[in-house]
mmCIF file of the protein (N, C-alpha, C, O) and its ligand, coordinates in Angstrom:
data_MODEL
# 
_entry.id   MODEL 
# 
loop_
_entity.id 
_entity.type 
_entity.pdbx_number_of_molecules 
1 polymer     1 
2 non-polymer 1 
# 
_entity_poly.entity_id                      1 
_entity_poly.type                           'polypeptide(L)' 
_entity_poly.nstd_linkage                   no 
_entity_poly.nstd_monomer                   no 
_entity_poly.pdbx_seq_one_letter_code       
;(UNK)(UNK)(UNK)(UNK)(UNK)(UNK)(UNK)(UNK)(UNK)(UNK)(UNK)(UNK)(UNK)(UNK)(UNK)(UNK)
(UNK)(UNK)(UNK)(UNK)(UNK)(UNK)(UNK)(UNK)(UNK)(UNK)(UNK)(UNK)(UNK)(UNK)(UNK)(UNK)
(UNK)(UNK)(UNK)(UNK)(UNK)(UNK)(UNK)(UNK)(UNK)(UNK)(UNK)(UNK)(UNK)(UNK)(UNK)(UNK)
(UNK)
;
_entity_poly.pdbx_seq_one_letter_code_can   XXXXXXXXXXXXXXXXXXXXXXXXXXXXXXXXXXXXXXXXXXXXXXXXX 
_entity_poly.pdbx_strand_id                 A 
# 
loop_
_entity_poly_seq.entity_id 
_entity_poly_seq.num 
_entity_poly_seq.mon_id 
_entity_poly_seq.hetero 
1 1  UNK n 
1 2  UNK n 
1 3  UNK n 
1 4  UNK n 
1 5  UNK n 
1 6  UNK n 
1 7  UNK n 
1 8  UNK n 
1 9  UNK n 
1 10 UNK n 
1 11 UNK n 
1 12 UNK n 
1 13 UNK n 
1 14 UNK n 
1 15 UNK n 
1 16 UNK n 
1 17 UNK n 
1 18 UNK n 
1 19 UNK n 
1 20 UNK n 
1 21 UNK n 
1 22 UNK n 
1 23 UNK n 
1 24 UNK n 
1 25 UNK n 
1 26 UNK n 
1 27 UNK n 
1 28 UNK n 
1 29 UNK n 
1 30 UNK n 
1 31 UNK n 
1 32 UNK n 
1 33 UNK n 
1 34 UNK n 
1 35 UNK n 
1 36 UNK n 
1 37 UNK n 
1 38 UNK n 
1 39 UNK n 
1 40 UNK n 
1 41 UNK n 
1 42 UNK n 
1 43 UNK n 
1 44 UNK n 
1 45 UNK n 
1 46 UNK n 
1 47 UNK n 
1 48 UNK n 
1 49 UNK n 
# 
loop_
_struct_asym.id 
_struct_asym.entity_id 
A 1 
B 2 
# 
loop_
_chem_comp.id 
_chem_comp.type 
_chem_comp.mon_nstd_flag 
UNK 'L-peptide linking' . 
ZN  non-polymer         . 
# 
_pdbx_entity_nonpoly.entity_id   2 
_pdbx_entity_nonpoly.name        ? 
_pdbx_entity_nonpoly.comp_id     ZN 
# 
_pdbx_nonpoly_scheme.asym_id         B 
_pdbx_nonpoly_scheme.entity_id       2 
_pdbx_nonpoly_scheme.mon_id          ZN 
_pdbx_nonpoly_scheme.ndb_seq_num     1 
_pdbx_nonpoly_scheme.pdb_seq_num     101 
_pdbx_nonpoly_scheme.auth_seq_num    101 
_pdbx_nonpoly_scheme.pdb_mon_id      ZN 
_pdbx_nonpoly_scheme.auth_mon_id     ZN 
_pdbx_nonpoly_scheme.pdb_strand_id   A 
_pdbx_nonpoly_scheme.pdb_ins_code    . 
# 
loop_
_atom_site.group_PDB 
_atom_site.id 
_atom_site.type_symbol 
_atom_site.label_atom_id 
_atom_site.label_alt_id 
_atom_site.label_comp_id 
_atom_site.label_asym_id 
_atom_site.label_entity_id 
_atom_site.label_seq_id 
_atom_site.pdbx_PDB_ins_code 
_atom_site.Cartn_x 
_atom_site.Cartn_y 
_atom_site.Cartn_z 
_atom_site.occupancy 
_atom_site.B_iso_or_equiv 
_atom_site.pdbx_formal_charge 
_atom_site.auth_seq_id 
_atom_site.auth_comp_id 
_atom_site.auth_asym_id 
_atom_site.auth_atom_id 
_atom_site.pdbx_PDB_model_num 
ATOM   1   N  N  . UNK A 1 1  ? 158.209 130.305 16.500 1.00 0.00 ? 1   UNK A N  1 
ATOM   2   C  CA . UNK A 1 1  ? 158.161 131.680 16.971 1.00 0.00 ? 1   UNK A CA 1 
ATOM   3   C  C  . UNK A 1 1  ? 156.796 132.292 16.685 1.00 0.00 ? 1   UNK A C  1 
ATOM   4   O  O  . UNK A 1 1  ? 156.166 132.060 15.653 1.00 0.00 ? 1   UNK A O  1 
ATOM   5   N  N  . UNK A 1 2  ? 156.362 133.123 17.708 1.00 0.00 ? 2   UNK A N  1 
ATOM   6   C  CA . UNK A 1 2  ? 155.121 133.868 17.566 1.00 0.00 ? 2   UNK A CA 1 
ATOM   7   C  C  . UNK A 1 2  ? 155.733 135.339 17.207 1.00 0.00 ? 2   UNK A C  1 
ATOM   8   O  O  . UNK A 1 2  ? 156.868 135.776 17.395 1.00 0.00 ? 2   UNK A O  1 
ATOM   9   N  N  . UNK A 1 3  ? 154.419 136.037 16.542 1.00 0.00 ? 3   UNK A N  1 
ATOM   10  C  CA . UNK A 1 3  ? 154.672 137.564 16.421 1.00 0.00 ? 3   UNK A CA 1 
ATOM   11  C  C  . UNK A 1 3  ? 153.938 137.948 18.015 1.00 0.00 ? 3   UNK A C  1 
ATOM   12  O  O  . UNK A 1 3  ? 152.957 137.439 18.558 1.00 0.00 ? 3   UNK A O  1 
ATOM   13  N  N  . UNK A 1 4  ? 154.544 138.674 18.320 1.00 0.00 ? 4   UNK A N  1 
ATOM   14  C  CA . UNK A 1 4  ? 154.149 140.166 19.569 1.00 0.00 ? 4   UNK A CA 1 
ATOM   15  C  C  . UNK A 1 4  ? 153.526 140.559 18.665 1.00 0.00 ? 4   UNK A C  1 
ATOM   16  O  O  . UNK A 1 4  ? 154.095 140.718 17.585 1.00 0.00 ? 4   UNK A O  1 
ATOM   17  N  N  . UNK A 1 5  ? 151.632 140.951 18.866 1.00 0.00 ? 5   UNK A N  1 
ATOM   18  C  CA . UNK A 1 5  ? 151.005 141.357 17.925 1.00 0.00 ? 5   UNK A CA 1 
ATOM   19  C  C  . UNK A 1 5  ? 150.683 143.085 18.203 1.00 0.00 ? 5   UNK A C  1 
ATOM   20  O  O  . UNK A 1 5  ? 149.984 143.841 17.529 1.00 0.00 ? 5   UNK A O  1 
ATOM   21  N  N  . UNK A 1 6  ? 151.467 143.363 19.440 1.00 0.00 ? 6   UNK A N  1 
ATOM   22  C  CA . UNK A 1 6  ? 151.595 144.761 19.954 1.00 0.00 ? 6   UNK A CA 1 
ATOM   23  C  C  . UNK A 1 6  ? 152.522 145.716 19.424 1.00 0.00 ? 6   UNK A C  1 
ATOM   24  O  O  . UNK A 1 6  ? 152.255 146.847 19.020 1.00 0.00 ? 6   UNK A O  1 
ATOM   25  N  N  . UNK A 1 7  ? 153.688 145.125 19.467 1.00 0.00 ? 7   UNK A N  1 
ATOM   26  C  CA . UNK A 1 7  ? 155.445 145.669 19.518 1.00 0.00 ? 7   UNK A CA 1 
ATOM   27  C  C  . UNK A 1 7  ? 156.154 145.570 17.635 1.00 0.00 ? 7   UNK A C  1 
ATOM   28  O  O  . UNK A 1 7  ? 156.779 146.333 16.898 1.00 0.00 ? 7   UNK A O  1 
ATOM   29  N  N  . UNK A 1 8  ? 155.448 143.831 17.512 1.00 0.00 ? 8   UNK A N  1 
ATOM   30  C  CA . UNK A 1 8  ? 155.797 143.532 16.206 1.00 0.00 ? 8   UNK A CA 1 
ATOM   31  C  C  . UNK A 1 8  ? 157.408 142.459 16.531 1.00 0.00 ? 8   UNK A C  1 
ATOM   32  O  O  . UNK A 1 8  ? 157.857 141.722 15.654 1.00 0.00 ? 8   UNK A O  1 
ATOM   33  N  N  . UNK A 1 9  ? 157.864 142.557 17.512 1.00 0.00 ? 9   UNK A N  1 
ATOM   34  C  CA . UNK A 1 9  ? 158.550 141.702 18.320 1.00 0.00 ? 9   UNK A CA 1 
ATOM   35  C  C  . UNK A 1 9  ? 158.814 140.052 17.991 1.00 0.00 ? 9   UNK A C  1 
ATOM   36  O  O  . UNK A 1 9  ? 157.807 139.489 18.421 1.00 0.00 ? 9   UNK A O  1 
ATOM   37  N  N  . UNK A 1 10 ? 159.477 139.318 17.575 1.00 0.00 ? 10  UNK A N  1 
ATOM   38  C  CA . UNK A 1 10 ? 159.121 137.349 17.245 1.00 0.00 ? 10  UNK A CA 1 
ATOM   39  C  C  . UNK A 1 10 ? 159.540 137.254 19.125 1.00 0.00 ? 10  UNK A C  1 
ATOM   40  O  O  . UNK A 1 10 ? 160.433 137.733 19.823 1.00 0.00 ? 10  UNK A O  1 
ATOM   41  N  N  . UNK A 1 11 ? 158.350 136.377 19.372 1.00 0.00 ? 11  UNK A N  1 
ATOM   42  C  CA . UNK A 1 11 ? 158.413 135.869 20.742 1.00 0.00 ? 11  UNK A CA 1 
ATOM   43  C  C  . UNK A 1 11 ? 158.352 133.991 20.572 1.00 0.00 ? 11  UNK A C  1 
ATOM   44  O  O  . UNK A 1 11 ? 157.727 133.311 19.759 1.00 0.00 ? 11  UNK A O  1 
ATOM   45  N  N  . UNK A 1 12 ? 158.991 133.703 21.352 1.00 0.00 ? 12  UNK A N  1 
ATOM   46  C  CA . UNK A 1 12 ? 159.530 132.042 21.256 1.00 0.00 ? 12  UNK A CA 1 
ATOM   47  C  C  . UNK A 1 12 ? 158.393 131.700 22.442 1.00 0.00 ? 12  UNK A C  1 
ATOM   48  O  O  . UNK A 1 12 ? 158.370 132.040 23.625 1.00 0.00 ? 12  UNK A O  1 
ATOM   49  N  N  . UNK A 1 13 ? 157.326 130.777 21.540 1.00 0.00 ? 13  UNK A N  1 
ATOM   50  C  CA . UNK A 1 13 ? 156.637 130.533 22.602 1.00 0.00 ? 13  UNK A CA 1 
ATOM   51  C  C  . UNK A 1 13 ? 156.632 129.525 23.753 1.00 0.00 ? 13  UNK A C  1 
ATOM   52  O  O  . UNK A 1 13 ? 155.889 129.318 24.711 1.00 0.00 ? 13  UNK A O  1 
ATOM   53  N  N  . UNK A 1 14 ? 157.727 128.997 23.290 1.00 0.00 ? 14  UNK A N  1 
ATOM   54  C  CA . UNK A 1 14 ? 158.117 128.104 24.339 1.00 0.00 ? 14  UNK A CA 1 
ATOM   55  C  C  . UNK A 1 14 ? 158.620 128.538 25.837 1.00 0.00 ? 14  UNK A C  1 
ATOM   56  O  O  . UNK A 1 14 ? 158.562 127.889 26.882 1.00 0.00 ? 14  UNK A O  1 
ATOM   57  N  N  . UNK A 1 15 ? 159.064 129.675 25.625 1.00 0.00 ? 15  UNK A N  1 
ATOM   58  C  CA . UNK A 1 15 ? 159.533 130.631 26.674 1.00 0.00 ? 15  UNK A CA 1 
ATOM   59  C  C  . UNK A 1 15 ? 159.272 131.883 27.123 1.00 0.00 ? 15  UNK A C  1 
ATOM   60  O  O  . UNK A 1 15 ? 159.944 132.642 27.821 1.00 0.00 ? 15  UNK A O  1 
ATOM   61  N  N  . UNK A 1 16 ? 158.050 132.010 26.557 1.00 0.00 ? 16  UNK A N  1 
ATOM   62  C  CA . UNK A 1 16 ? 157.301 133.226 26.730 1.00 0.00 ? 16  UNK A CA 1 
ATOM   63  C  C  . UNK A 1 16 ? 156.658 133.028 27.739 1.00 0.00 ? 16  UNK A C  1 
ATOM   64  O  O  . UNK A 1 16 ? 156.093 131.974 28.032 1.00 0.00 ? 16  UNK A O  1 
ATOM   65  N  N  . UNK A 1 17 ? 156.698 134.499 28.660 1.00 0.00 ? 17  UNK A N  1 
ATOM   66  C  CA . UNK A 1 17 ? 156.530 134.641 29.792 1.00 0.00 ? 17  UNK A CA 1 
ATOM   67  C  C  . UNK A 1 17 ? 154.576 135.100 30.289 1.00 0.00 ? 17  UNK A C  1 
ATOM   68  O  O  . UNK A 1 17 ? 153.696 134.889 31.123 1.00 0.00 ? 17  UNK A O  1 
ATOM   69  N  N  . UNK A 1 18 ? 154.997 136.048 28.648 1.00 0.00 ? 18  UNK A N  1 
ATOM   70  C  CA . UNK A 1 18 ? 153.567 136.745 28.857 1.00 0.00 ? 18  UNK A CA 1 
ATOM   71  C  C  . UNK A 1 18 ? 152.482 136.743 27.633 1.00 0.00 ? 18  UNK A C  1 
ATOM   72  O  O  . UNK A 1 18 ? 152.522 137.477 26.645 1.00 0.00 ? 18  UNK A O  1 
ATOM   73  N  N  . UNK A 1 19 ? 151.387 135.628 27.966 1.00 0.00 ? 19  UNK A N  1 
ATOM   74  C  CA . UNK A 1 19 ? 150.507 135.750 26.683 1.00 0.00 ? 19  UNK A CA 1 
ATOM   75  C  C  . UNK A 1 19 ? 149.359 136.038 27.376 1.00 0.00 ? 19  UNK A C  1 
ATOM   76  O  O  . UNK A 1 19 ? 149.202 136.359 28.554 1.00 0.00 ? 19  UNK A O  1 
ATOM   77  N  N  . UNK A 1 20 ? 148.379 135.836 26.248 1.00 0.00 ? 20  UNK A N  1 
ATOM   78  C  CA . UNK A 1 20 ? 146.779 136.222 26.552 1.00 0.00 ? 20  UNK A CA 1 
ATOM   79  C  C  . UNK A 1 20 ? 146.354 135.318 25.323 1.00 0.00 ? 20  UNK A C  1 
ATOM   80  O  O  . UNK A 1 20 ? 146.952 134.832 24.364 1.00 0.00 ? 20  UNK A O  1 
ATOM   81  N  N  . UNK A 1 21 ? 144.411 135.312 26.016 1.00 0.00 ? 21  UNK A N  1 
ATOM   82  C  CA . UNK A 1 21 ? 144.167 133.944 25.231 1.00 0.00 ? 21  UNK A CA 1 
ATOM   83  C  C  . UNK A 1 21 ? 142.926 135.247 24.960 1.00 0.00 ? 21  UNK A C  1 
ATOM   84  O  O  . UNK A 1 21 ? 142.352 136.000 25.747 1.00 0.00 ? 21  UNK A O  1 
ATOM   85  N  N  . UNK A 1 22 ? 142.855 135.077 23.471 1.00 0.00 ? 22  UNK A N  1 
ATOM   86  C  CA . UNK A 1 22 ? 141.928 135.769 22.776 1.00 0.00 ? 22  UNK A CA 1 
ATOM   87  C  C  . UNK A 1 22 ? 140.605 135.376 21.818 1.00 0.00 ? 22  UNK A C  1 
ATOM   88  O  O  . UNK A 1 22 ? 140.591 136.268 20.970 1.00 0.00 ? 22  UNK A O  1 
ATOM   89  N  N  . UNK A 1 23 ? 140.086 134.952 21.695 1.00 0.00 ? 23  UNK A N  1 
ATOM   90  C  CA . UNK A 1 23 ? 138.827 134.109 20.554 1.00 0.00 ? 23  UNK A CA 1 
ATOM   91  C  C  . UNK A 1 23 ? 139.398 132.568 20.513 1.00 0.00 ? 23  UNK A C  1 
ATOM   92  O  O  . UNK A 1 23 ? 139.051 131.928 19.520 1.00 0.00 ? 23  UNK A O  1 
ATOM   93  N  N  . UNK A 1 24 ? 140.067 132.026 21.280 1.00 0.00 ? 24  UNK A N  1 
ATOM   94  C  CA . UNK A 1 24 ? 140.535 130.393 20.813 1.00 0.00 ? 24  UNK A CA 1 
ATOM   95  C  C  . UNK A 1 24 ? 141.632 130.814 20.787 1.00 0.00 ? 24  UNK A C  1 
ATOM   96  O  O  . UNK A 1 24 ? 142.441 129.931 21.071 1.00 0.00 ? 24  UNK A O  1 
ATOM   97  N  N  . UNK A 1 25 ? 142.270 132.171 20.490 1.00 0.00 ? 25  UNK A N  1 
ATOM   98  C  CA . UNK A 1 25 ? 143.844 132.104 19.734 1.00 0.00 ? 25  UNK A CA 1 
ATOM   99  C  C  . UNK A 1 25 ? 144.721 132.351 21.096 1.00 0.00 ? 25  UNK A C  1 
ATOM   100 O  O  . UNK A 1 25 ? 144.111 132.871 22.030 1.00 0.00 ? 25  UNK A O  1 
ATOM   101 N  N  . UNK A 1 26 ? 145.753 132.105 21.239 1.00 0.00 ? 26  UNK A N  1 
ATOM   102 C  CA . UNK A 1 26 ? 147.296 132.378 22.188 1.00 0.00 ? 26  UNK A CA 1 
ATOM   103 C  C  . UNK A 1 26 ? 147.364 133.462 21.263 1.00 0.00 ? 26  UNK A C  1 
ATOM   104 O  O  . UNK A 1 26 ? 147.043 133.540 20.077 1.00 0.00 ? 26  UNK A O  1 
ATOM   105 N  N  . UNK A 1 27 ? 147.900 134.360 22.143 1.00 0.00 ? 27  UNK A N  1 
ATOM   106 C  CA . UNK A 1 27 ? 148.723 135.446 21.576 1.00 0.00 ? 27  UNK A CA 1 
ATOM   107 C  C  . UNK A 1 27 ? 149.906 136.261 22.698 1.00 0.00 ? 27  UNK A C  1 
ATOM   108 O  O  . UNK A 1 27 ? 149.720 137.046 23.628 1.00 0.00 ? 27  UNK A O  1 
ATOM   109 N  N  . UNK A 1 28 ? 151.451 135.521 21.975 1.00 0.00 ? 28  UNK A N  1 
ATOM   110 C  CA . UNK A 1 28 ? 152.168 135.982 23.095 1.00 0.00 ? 28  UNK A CA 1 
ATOM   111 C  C  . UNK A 1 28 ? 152.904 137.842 23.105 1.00 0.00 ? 28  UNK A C  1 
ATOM   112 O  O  . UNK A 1 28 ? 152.797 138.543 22.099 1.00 0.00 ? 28  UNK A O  1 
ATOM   113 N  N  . UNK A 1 29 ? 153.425 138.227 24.077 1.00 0.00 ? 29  UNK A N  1 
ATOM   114 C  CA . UNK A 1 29 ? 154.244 138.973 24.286 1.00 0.00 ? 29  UNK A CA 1 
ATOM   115 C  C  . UNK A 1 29 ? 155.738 139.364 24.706 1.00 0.00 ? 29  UNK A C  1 
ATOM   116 O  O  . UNK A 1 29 ? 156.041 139.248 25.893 1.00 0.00 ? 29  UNK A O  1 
ATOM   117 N  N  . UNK A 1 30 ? 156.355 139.664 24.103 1.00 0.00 ? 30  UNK A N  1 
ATOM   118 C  CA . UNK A 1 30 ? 157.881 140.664 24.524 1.00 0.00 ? 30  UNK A CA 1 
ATOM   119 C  C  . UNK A 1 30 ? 157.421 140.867 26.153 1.00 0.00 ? 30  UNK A C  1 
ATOM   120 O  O  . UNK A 1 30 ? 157.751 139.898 26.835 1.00 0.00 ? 30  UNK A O  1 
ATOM   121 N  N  . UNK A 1 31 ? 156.910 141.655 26.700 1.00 0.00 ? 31  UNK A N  1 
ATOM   122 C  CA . UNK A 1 31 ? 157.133 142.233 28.315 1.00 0.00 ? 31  UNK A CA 1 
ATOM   123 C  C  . UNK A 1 31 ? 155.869 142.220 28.434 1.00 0.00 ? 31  UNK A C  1 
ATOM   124 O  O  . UNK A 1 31 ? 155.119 142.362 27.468 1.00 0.00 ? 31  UNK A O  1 
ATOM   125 N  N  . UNK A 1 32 ? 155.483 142.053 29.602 1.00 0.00 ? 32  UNK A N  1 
ATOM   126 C  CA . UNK A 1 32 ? 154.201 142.665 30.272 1.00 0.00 ? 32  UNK A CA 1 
ATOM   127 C  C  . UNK A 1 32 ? 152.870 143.619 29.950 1.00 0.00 ? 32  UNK A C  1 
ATOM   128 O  O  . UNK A 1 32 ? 151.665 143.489 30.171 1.00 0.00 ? 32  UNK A O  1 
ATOM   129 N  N  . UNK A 1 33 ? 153.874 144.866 29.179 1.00 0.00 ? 33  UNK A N  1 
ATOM   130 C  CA . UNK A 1 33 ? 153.965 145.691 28.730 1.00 0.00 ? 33  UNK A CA 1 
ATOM   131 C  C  . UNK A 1 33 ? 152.874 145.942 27.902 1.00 0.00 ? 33  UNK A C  1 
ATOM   132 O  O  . UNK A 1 33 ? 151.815 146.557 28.031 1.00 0.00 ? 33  UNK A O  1 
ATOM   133 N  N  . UNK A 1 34 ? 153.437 145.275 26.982 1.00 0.00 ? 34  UNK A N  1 
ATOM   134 C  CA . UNK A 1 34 ? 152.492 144.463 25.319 1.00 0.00 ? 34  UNK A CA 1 
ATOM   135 C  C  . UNK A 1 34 ? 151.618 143.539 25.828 1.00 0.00 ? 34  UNK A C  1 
ATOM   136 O  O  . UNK A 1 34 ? 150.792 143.452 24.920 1.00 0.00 ? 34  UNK A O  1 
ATOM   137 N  N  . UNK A 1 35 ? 151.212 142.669 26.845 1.00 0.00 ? 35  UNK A N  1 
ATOM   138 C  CA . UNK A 1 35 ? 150.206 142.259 27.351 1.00 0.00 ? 35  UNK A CA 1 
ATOM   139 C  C  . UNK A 1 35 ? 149.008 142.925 27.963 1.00 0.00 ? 35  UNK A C  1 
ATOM   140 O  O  . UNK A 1 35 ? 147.831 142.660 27.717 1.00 0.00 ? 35  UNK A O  1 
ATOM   141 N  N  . UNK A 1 36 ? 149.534 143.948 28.906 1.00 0.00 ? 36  UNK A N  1 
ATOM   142 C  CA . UNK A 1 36 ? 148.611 144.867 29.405 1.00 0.00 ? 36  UNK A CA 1 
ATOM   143 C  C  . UNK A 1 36 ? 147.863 145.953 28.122 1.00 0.00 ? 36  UNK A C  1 
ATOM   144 O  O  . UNK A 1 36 ? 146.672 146.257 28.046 1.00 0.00 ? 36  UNK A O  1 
ATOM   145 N  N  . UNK A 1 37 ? 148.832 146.325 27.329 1.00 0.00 ? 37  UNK A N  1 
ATOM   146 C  CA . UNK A 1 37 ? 148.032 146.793 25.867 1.00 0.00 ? 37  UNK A CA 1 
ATOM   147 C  C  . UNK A 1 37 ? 146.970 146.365 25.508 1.00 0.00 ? 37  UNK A C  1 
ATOM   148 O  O  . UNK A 1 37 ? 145.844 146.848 25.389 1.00 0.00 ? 37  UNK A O  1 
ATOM   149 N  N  . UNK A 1 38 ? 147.654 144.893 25.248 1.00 0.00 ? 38  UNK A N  1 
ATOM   150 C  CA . UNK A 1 38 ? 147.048 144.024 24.241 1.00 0.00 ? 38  UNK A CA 1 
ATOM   151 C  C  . UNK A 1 38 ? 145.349 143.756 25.499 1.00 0.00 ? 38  UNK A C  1 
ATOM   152 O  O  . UNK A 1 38 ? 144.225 144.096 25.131 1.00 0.00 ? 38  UNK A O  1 
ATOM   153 N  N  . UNK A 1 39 ? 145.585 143.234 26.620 1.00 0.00 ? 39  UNK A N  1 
ATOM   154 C  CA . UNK A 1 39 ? 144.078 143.128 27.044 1.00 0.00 ? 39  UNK A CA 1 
ATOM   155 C  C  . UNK A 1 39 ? 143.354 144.264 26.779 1.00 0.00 ? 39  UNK A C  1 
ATOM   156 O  O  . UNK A 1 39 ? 142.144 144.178 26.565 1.00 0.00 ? 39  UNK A O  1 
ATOM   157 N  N  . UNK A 1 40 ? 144.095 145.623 26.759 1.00 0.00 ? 40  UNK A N  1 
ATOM   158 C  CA . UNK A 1 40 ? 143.385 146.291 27.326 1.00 0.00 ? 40  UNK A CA 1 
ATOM   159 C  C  . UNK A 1 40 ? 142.286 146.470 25.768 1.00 0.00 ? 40  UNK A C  1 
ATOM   160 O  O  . UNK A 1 40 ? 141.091 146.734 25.901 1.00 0.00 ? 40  UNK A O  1 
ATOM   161 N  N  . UNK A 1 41 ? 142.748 146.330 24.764 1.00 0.00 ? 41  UNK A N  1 
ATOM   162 C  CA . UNK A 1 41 ? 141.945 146.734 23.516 1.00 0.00 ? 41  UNK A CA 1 
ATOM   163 C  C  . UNK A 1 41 ? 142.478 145.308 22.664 1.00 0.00 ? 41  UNK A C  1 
ATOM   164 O  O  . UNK A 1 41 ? 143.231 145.587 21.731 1.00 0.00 ? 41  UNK A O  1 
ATOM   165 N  N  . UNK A 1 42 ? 142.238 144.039 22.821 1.00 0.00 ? 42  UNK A N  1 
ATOM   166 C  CA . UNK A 1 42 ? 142.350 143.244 22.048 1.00 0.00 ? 42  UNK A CA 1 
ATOM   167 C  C  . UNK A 1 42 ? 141.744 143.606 20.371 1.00 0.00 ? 42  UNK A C  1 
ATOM   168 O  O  . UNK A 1 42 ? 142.491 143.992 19.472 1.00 0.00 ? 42  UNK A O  1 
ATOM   169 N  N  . UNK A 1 43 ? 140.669 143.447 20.256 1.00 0.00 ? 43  UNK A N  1 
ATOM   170 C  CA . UNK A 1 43 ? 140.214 143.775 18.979 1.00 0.00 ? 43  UNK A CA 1 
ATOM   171 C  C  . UNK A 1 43 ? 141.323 144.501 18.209 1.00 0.00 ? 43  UNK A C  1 
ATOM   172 O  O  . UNK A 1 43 ? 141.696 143.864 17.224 1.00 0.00 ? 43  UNK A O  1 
ATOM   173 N  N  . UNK A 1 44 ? 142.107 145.977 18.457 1.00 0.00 ? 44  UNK A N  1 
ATOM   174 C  CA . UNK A 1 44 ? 142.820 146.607 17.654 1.00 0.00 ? 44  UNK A CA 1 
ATOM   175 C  C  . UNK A 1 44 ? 144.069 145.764 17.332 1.00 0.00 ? 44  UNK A C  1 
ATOM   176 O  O  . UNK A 1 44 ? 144.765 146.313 16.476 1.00 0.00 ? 44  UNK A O  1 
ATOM   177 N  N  . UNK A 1 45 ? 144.664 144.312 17.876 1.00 0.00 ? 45  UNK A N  1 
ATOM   178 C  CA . UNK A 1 45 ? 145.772 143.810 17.031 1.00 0.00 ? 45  UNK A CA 1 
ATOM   179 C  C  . UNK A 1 45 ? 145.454 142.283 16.751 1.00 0.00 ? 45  UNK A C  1 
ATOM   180 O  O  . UNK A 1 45 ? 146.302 141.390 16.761 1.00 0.00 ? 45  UNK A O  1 
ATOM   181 N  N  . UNK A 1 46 ? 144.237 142.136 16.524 1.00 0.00 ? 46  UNK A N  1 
ATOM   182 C  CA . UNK A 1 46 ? 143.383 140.902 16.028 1.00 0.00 ? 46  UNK A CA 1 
ATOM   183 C  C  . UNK A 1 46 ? 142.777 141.386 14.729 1.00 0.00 ? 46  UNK A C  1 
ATOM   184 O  O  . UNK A 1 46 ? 141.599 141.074 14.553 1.00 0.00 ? 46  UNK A O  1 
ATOM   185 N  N  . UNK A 1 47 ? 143.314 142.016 13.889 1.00 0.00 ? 47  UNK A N  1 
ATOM   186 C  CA . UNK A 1 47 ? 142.106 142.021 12.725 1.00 0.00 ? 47  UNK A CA 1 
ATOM   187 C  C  . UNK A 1 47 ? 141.084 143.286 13.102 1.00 0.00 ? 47  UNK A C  1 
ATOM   188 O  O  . UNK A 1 47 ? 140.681 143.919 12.127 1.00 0.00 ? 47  UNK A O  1 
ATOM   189 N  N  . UNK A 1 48 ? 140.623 143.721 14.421 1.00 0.00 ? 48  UNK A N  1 
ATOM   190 C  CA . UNK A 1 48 ? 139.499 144.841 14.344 1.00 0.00 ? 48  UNK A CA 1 
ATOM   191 C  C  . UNK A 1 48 ? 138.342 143.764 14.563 1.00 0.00 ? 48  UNK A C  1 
ATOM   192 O  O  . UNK A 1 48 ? 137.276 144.376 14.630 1.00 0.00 ? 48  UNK A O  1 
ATOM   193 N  N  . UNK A 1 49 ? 138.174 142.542 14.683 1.00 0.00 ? 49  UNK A N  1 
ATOM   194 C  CA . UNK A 1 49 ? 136.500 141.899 14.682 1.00 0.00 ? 49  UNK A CA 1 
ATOM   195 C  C  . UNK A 1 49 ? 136.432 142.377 15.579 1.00 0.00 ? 49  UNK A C  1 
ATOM   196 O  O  . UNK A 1 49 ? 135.383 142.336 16.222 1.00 0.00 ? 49  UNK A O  1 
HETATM 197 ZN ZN . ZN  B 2 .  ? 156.178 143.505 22.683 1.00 0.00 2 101 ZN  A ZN 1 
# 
């Protein structure tokens, strides 16, 4: 299981619908939702680098 690094959500990445690929890392999502967040300001649920 992955964390939703948006929502806080455990996402099964085997069946996750919606990720994004960030510095090398996968990072999945709950809905769409938390993806479109998450591109939109990666840095704020990566640590801030
Ligand atoms: Zn989510």
């Amino acid at each position: 299981m992955a964390k939703d690094p948006v929502c806080g959500m455990m996402v099964d990445e085997k069946t996750a619908k919606f990720k994004s690929q960030y510095r090398g890392k996968t990072y999945y999502f709950c809905a769409q939702a938390c993806k479109v967040t998450f591109d939109k300001n990666p840095t704020r649920y990566t640590g801030g680098q």
